[in-house]
PLY file of the C-alpha trace (Angstrom):
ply
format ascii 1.0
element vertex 315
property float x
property float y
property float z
element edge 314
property int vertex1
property int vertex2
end_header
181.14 87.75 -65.10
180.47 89.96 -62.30
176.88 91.58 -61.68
178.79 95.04 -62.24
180.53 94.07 -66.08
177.19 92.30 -66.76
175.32 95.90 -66.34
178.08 97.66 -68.66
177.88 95.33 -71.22
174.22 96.07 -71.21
174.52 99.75 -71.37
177.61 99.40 -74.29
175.43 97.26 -76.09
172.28 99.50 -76.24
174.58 102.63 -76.90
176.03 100.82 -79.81
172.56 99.84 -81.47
171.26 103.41 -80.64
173.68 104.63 -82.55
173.56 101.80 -85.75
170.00 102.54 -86.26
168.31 99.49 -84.97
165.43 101.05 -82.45
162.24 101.07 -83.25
161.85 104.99 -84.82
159.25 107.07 -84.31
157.25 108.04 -87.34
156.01 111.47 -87.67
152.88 112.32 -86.72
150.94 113.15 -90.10
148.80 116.14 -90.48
144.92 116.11 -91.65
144.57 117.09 -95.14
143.54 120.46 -95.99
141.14 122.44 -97.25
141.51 126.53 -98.32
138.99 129.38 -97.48
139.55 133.00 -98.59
136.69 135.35 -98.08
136.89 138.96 -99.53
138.15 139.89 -95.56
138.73 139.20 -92.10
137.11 140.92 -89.10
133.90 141.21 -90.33
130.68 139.23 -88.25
130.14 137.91 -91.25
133.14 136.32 -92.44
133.80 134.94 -89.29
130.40 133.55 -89.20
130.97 131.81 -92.48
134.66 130.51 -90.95
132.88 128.94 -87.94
130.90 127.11 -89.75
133.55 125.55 -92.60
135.68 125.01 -89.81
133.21 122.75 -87.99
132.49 121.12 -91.17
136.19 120.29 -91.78
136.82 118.75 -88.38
134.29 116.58 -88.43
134.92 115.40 -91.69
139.00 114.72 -90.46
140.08 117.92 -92.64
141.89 120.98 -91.63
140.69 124.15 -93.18
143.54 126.80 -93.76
141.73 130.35 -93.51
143.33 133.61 -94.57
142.19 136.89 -96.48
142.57 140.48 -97.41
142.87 143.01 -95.03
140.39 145.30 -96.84
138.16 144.52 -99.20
139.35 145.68 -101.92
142.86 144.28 -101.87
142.30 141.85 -104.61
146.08 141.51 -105.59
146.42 140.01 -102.00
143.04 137.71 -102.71
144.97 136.44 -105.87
148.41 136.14 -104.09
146.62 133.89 -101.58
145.02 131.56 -104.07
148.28 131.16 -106.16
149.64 130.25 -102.47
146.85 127.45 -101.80
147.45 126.40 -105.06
151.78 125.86 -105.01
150.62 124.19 -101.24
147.95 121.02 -102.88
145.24 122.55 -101.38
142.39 120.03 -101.58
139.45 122.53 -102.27
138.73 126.11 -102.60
135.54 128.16 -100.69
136.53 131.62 -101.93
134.61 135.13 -101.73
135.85 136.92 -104.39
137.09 140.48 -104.11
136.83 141.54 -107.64
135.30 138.44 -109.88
137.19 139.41 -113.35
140.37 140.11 -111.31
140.33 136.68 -110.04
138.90 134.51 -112.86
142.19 133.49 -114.36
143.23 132.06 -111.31
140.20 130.67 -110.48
140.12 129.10 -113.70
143.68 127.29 -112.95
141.61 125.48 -110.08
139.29 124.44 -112.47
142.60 123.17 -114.46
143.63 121.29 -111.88
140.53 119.51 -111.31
140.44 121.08 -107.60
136.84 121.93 -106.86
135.69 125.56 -105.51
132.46 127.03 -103.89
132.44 130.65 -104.33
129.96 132.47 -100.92
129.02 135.72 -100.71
128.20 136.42 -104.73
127.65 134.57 -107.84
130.72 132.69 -109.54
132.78 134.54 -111.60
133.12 131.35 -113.25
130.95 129.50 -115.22
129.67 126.73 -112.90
129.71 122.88 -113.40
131.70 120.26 -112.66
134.37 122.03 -110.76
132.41 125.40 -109.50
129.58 125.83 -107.56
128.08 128.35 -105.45
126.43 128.79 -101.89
124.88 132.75 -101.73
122.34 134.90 -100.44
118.87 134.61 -102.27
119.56 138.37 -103.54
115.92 138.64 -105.12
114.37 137.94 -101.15
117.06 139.75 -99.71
115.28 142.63 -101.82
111.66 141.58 -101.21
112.34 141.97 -97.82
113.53 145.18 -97.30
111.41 146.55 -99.88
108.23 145.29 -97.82
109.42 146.59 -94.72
109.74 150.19 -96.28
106.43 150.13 -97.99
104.97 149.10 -94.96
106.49 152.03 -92.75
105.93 154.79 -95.31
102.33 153.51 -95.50
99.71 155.21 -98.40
101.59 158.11 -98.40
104.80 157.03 -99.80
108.07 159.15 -100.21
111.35 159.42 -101.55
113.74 156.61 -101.12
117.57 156.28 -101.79
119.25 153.23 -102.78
123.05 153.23 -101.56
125.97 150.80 -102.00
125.73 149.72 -105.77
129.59 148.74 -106.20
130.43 146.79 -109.46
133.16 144.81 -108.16
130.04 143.36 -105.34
128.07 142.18 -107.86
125.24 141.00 -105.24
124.93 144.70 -104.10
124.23 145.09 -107.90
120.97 142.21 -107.61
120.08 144.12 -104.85
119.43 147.05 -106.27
117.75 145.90 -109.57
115.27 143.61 -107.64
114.75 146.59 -105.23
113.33 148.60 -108.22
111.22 145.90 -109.19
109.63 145.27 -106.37
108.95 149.16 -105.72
108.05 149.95 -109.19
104.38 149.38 -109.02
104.16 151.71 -106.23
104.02 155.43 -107.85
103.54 156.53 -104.23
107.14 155.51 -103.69
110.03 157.43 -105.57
113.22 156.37 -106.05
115.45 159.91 -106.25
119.31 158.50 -106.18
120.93 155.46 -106.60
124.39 155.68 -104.96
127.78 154.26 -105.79
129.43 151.61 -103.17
132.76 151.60 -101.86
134.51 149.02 -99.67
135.56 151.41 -96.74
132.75 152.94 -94.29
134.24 156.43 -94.30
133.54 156.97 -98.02
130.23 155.24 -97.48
128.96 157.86 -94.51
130.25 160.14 -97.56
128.37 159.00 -100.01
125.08 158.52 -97.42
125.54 162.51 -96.57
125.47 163.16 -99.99
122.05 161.97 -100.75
120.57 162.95 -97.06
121.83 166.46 -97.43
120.63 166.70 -101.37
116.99 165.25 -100.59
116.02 166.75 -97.41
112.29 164.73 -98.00
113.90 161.57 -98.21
111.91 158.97 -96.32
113.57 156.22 -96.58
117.18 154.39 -97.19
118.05 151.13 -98.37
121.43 149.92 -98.07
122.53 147.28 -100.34
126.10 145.68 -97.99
127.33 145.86 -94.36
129.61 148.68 -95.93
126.38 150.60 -96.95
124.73 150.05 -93.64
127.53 151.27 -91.92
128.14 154.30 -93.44
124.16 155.12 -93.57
124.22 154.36 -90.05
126.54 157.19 -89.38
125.43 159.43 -91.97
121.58 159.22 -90.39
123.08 159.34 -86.64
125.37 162.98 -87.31
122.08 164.58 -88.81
119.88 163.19 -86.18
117.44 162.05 -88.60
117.26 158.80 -86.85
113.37 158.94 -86.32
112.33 160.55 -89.66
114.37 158.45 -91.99
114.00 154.82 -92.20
116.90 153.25 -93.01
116.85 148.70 -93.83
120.45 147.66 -94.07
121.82 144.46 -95.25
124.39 142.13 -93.65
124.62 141.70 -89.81
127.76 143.35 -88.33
128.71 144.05 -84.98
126.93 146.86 -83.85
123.49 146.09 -85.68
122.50 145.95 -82.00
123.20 149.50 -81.13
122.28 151.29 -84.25
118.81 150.06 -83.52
118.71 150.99 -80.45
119.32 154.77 -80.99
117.25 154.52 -84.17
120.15 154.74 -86.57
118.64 151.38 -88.27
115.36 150.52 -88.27
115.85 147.11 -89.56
118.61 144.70 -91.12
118.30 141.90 -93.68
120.32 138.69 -92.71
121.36 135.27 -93.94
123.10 133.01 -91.44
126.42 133.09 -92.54
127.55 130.47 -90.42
125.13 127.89 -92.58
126.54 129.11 -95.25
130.21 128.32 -94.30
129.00 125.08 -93.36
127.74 124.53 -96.44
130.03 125.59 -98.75
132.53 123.64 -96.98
130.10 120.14 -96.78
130.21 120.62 -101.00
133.45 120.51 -100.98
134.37 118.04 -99.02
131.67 115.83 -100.95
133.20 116.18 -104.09
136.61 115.46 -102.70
135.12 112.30 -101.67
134.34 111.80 -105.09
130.72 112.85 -105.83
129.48 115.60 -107.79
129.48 119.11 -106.86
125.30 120.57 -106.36
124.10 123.61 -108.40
124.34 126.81 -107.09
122.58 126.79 -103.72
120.54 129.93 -102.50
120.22 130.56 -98.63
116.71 132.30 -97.56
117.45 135.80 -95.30
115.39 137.36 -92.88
114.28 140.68 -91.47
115.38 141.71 -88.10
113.65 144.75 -86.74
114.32 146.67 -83.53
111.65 144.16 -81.89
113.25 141.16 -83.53
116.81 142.55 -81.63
115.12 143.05 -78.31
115.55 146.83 -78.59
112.79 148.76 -76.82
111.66 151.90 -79.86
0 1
1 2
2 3
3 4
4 5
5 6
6 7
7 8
8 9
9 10
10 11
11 12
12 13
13 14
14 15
15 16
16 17
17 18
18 19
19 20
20 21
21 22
22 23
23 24
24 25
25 26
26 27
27 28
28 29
29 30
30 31
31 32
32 33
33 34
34 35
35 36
36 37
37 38
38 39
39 40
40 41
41 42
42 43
43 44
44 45
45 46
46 47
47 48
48 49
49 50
50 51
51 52
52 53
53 54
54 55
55 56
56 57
57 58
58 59
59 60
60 61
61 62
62 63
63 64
64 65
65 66
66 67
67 68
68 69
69 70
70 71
71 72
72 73
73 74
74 75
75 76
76 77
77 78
78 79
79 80
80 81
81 82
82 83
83 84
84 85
85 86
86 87
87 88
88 89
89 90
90 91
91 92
92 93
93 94
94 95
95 96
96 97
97 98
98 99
99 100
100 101
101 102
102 103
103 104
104 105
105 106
106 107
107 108
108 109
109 110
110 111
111 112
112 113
113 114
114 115
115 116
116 117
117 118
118 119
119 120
120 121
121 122
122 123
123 124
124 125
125 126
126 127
127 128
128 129
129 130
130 131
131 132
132 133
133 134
134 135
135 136
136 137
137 138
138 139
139 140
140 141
141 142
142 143
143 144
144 145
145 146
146 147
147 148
148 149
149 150
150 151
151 152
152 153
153 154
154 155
155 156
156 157
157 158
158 159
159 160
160 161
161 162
162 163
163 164
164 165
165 166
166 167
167 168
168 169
169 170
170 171
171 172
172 173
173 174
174 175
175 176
176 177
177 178
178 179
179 180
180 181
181 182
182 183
183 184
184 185
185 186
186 187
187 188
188 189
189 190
190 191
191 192
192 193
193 194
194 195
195 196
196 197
197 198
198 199
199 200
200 201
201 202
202 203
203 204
204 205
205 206
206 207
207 208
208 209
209 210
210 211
211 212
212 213
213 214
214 215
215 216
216 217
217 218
218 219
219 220
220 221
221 222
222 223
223 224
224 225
225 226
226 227
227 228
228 229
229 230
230 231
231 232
232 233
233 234
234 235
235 236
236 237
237 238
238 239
239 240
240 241
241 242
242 243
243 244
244 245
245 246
246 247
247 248
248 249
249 250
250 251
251 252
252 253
253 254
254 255
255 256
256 257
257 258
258 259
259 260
260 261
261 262
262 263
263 264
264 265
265 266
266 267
267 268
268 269
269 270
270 271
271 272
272 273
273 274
274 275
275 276
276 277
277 278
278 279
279 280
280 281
281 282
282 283
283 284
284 285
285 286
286 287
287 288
288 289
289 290
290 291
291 292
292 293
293 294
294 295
295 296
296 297
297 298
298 299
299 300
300 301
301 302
302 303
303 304
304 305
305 306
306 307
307 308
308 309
309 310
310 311
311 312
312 313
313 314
């Protein structure tokens, strides 16, 4: 056989077992199994705080984490639609911040069903907690003690009026806040507390609300603001009426331009929790009791104050 017929034969012969099947195939490349995270929104410094950190937490533990949430905060039917979706897709684990917590119990509780644990961040479960629920929050009652200090200590003997703004039922933390607030105030007759305003999740109703109770106490001393909604709002409530230097306002909740409201006086101070630790450990949770050990009880992270000095803002 010629060198020439030898080659075709060759070729014919590797076309024909091409085409029966017999190479070697190449398997698909599988993907990393997954974890779910739905926060009450996107956007926000501190949701995507928290998402750093679970996302760290599930790549070095081999897991993807699959992140999505409501547009606003107050779009719980899309909250709900998004767990029913983890749920039909064999999510692994839930780390959820719940929108509205009696809107979402009965799906939460079809998690619990399913034996498919869940770490609810930002507020207390919904849900009782146990085997299949746990939690990974704020400490509300120092979030509270904090700001409370800090506004004794600036209104000094004399004392004053102070607001509380932001109480929204469907936040139950902003709730805490406020109740531990009073406490801590309450054996102060120096200080009095003349309104106690309503939340709402968007920060034009909260500079509203904020107006309201600058405009209606015009001896108000101080303002404490119970969410990064709150702050916000009070932020540009305070800034409009120039009041910046005469009312003190603590926020809660770091956000983007904590920076520049205390800078201009807006905010004299912010209460924190590093939202990235929590992420990190809401996600560690889960991943250790999809590994087959038991979920921890609900886990309080300490805050901390951040005043204009703390931000590197000159007064």
């Amino acid at each position: 056989m010629t060198p020439s017929r030898s080659l075709l034969v060759l070729f014919v012969g590797a076309v024909s077992g091409f085409a029966l099947g017999v190479l070697p195939e190449i398997a698909p490349r599988s993907r990393p199994p997954q974890i779910t995270f739905i926060p009450r929104t996107s956007g926000t410094t501190l949701s995507e705080n928290m998402h750093a950190g679970a996302d760290q937490a599930a790549k070095e533990a081999g897991f993807r984490l699959y992140w999505n949430a409501p547009t606003h905060e107050d779009d719980v039917d899309r909250q709900i639609s998004l767990m029913s979706s983890a749920l039909a897709n064999n999510t692994r684990g839930l780390i959820l911040g719940p929108t509205n917590g009696p809107a979402v119990t009965t799906t939460l509780n079809e998690f619990v069903a399913r034996h498919i644990p869940v770490v609810i961040v930002q507020t207390d479960s919904p849900v009782p907690t146990g085997r299949y629920v746990t939690s990974v929050t704020p400490d509300q009652d120092a979030v509270s003690k904090l700001a409370a200090v800090r506004i004794l200590e600036v209104l000094g003997s004399g004392g004053g009026q102070v607001a509380i703004l932001g109480l929204d039922g469907t936040a139950p933390e902003t709730l805490q806040r406020g109740r531990y607030f009073l406490q801590y105030v309450r054996t102060h007759p120096e200080v009095q507390i003349v309104a106690q305003q309503r939340g709402t999740s968007l920060v034009q109703e909260a500079e509203q609300n904020a107006g309201e109770v600058l405009d209606g106490f015009p001896q108000l001393k101080a303002l404490f603001a119970v969410s990064a909604t709150a702050t916000a709002g009070a932020v540009q409530a305070v800034r409009q009426r120039g009041l910046g230097r005469s009312v003190t306002l603590v926020g809660c909740d770091d956000d983007l331009f904590s920076t520049v409201n205390a800078r201009d006086g807006s905010l004299d101070s912010i209460v924190i929790t590093d939202d990235y630790r929590v992420g990190s450990l809401a996600a560690k949770a889960l991943l250790d009791a999809i590994g087959g050990h038991n979920l921890p009880k609900p886990w309080h992270v300490e805050p901390r104050l951040l005043t204009r000095k703390d931000l590197q803002v000159q007064p």
